[in-house]
Backbone as a printed PyTorch tensor [residue, N CA C, xyz], in Angstrom:
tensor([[[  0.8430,  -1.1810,   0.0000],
         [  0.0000,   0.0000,   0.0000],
         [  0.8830,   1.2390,   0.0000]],

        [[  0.2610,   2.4950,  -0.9040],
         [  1.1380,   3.5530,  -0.4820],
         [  0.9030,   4.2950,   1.2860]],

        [[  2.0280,   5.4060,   0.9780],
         [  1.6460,   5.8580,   2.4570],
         [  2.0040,   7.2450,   2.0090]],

        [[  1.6830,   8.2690,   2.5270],
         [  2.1340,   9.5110,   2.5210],
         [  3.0010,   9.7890,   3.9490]],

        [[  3.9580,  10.3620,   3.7250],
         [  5.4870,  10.4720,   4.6230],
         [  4.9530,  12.3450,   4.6450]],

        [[  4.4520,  12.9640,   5.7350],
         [  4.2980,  14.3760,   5.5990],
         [  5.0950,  15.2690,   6.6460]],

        [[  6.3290,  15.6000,   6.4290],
         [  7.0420,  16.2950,   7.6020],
         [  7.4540,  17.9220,   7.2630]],

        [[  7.6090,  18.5530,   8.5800],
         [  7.7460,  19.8530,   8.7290],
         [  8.6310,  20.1540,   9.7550]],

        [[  9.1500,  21.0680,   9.0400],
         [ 10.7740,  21.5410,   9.3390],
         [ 10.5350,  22.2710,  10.6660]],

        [[ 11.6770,  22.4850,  11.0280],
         [ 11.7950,  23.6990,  12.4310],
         [ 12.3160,  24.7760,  11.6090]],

        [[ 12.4590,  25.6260,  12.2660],
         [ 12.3570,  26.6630,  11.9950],
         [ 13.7860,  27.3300,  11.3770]],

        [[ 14.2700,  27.8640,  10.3420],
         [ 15.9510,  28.2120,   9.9910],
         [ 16.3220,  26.6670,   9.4320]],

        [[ 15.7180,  25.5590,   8.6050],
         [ 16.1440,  24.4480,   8.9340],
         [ 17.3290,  24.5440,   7.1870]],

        [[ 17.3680,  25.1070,   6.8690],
         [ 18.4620,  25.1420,   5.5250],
         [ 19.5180,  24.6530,   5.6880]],

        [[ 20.6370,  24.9830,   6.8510],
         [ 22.2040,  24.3320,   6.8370],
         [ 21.8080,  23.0420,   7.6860]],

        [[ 20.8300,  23.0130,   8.1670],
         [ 20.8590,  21.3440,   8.8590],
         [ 20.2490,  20.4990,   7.7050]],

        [[ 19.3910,  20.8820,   6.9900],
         [ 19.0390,  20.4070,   5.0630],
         [ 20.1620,  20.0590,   4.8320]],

        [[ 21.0870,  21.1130,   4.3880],
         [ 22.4570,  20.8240,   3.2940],
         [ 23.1010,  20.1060,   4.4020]],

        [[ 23.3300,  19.7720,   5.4730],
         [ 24.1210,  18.8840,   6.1260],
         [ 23.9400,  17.3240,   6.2430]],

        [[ 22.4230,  16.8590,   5.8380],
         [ 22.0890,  15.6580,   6.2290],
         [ 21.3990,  15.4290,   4.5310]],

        [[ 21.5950,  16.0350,   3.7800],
         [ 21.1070,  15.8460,   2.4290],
         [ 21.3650,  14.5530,   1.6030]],

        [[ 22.4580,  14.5230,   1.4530],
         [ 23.2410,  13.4550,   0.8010],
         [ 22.8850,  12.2130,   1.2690]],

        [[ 22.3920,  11.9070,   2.7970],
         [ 21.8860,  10.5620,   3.4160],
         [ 20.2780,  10.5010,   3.2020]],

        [[ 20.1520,  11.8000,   3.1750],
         [ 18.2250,  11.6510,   3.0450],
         [ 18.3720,  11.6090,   1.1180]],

        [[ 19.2290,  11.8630,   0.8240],
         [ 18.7070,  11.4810,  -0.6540],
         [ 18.7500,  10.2700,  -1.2970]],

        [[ 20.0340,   9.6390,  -0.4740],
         [ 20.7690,   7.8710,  -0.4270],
         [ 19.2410,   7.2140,  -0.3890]],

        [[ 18.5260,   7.2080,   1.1290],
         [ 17.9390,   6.6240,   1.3520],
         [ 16.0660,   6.6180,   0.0730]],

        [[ 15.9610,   7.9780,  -0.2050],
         [ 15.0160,   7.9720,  -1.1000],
         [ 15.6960,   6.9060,  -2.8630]],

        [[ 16.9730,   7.4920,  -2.9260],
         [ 17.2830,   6.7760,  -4.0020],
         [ 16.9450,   5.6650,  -3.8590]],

        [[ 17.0360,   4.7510,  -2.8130],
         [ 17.1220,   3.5330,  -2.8390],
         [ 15.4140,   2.7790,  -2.6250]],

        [[ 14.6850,   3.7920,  -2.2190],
         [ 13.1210,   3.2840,  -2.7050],
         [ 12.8960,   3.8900,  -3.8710]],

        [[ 13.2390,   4.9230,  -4.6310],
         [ 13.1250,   4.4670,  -6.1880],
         [ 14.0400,   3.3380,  -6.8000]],

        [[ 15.1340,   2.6590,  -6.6720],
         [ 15.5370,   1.6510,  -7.2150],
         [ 14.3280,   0.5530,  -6.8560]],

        [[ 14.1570,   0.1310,  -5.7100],
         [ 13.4180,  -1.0410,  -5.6870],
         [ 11.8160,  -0.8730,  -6.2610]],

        [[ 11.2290,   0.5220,  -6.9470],
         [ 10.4340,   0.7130,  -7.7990],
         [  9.0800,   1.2040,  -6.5110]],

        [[  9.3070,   1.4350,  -5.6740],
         [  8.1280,   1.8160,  -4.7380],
         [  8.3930,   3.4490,  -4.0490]],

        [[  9.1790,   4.2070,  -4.5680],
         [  8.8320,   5.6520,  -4.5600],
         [  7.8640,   6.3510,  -5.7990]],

        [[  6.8460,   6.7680,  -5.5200],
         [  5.8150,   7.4960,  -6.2800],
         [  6.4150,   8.8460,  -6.8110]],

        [[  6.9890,   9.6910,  -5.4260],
         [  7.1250,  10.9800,  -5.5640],
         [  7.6900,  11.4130,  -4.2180]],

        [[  8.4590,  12.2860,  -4.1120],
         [  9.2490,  12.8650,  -3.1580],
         [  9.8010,  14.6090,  -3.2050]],

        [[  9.8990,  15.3720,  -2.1990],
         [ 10.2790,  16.3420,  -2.4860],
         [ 10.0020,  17.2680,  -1.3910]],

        [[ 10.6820,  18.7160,  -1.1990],
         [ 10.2940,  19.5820,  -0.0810],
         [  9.5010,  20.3900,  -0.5850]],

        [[  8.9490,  21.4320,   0.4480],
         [  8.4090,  22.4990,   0.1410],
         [  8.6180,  23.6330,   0.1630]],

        [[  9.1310,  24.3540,  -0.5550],
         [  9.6580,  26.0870,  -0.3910],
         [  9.4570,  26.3890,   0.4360]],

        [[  9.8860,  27.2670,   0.9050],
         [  9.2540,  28.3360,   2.2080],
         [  9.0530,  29.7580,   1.0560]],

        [[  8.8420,  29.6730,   0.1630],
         [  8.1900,  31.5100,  -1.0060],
         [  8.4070,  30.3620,  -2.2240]],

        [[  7.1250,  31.1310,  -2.5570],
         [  6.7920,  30.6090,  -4.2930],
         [  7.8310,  30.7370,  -5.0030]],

        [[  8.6210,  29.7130,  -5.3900],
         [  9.8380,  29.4540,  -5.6690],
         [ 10.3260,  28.1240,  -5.9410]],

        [[ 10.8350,  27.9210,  -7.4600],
         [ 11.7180,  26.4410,  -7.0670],
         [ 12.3170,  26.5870,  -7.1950]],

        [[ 13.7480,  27.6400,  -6.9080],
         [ 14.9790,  27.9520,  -6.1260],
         [ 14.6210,  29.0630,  -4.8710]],

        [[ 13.8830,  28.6380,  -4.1270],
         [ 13.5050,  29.2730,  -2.3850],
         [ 15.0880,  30.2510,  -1.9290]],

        [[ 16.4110,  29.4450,  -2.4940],
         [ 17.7070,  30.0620,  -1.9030],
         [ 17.6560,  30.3960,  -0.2830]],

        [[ 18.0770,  31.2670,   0.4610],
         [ 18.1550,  31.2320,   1.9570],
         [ 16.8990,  30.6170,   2.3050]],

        [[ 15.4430,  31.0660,   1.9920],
         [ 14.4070,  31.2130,   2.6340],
         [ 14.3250,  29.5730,   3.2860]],

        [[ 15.0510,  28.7860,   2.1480],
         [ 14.6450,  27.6130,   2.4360],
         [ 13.4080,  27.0130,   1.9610]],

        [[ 13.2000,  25.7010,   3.1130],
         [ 11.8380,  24.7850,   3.1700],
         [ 11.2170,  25.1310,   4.3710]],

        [[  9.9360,  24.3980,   4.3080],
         [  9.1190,  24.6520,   5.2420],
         [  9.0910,  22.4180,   5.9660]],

        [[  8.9690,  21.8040,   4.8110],
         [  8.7900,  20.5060,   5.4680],
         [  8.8450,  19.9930,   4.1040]],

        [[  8.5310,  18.1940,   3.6950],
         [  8.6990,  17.5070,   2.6270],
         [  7.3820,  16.6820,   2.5340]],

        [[  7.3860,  16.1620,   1.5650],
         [  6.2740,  14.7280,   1.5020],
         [  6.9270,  14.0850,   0.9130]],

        [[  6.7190,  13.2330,   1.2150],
         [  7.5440,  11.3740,   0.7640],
         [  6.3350,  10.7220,   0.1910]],

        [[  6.0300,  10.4270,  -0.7410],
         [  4.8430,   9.1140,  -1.0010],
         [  5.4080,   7.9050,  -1.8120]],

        [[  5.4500,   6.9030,  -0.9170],
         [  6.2280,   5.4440,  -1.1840],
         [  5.2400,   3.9650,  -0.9780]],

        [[  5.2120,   2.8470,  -1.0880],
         [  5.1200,   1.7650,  -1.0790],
         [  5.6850,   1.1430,  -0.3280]],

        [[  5.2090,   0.6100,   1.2830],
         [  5.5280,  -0.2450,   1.9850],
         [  4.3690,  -1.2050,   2.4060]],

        [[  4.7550,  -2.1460,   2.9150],
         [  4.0310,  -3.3390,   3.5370],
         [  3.4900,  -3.0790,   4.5430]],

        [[  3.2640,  -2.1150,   5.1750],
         [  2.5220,  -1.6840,   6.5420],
         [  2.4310,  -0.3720,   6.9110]],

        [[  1.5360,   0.2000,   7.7740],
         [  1.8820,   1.4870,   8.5070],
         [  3.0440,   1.5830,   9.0400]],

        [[  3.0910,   0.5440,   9.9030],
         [  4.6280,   0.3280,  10.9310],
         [  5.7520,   0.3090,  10.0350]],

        [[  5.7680,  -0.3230,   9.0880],
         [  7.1230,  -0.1850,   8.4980],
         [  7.6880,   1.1220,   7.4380]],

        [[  6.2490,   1.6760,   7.1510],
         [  6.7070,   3.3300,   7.0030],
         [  7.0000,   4.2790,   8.0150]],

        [[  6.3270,   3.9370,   9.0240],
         [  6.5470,   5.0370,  10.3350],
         [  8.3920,   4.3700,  10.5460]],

        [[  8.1410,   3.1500,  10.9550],
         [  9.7140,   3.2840,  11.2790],
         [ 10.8240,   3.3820,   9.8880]],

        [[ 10.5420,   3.2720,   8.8920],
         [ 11.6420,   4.4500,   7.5100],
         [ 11.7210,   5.8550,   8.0780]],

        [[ 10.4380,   6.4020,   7.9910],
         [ 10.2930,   7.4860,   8.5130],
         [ 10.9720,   7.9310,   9.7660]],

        [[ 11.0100,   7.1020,  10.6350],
         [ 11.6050,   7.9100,  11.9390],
         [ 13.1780,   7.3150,  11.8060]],

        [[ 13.5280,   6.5060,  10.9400],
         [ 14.8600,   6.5900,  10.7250],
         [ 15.6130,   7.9070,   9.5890]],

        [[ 15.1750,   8.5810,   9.1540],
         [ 15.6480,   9.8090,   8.2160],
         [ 16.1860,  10.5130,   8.7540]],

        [[ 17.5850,  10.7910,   8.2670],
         [ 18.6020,  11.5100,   8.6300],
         [ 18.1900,  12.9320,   8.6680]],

        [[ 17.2100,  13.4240,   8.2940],
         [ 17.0880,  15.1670,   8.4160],
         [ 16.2120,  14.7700,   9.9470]],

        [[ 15.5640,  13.8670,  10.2950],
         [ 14.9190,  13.7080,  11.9200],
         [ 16.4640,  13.8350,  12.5150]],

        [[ 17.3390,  12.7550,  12.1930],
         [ 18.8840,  12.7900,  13.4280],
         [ 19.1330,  14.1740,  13.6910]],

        [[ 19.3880,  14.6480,  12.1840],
         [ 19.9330,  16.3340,  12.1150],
         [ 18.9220,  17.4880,  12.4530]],

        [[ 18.2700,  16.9210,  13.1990],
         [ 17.2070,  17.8990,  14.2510],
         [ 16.0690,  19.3740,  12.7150]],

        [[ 16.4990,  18.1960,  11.6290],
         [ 15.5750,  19.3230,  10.8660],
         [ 13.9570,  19.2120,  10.6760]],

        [[ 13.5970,  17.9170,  10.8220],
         [ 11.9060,  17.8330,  11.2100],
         [ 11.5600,  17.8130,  12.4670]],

        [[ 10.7750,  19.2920,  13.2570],
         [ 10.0710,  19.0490,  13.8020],
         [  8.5890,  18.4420,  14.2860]],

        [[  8.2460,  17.5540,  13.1920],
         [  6.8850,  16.8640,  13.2210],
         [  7.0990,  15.9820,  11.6810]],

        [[  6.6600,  14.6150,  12.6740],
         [  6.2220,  14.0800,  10.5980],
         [  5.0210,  13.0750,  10.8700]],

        [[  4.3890,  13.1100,   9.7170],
         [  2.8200,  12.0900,  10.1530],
         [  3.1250,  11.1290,   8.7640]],

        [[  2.4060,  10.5450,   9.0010],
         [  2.9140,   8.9110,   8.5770],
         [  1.3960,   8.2980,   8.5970]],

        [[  1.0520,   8.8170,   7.1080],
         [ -0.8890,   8.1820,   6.8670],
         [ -1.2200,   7.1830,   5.9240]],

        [[ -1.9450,   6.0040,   5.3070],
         [ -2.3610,   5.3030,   4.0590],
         [ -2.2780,   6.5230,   3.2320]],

        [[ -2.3180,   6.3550,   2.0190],
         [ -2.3940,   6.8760,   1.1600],
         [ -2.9350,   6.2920,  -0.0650]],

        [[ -4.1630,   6.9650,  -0.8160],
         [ -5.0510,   6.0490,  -2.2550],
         [ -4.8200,   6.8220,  -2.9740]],

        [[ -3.7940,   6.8000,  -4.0500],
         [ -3.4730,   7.1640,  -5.5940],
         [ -4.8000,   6.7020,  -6.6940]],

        [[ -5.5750,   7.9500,  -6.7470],
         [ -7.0480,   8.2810,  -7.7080],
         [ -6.2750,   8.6090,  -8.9910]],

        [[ -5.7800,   9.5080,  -9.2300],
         [ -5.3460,  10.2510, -10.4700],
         [ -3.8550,  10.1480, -10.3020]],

        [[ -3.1630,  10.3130, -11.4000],
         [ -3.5690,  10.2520, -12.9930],
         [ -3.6150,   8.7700, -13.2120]]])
């Protein structure tokens, strides 16, 4: 089943982003190799897809796992959680209607 991965940043979270990037991107790469990432990505903090300082505000993850539990715990293993850059993430089913 999919799941939607919905997290939100603390506050100034840009150099703790660029610090833990490279492991939070490892780990998404590697659920698009095994073919169960849908879509992934942050959210600006200003209408922008180069935000620059302003940053993000938080990300959504929408992936393919075998359970709630085993997305919540992907989820609470992500290196931008270690690097103190999500302050909140929810972890729901998710039903792909369109396209």
């Amino acid at each position: 089943m999919l799941y939607a991965i919905i997290s939100e940043d603390v506050e100034n979270s840009l150099e703790k982003r660029q610090g833990a990037r490279a492991d939070h991107i490892a780990r998404l790469e590697q659920l698009k190799a095994e073919g169960r990432l849908v879509l992934a990505g942050p959210h600006p903090a200003i209408d922008s897809e180069d935000p620059g300082e302003a940053g993000f505000t938080g990300s959504l993850v929408v992936a393919e796992f075998s359970s709630l539990d085993e997305a919540q715990q992907w989820a609470d293993a992500d290196p931008y959680i270690t690097a103190g850059v999500y302050q909140r993430v929810v972890v729901k089913p998710y039903k792909k209607v369109l396209p």
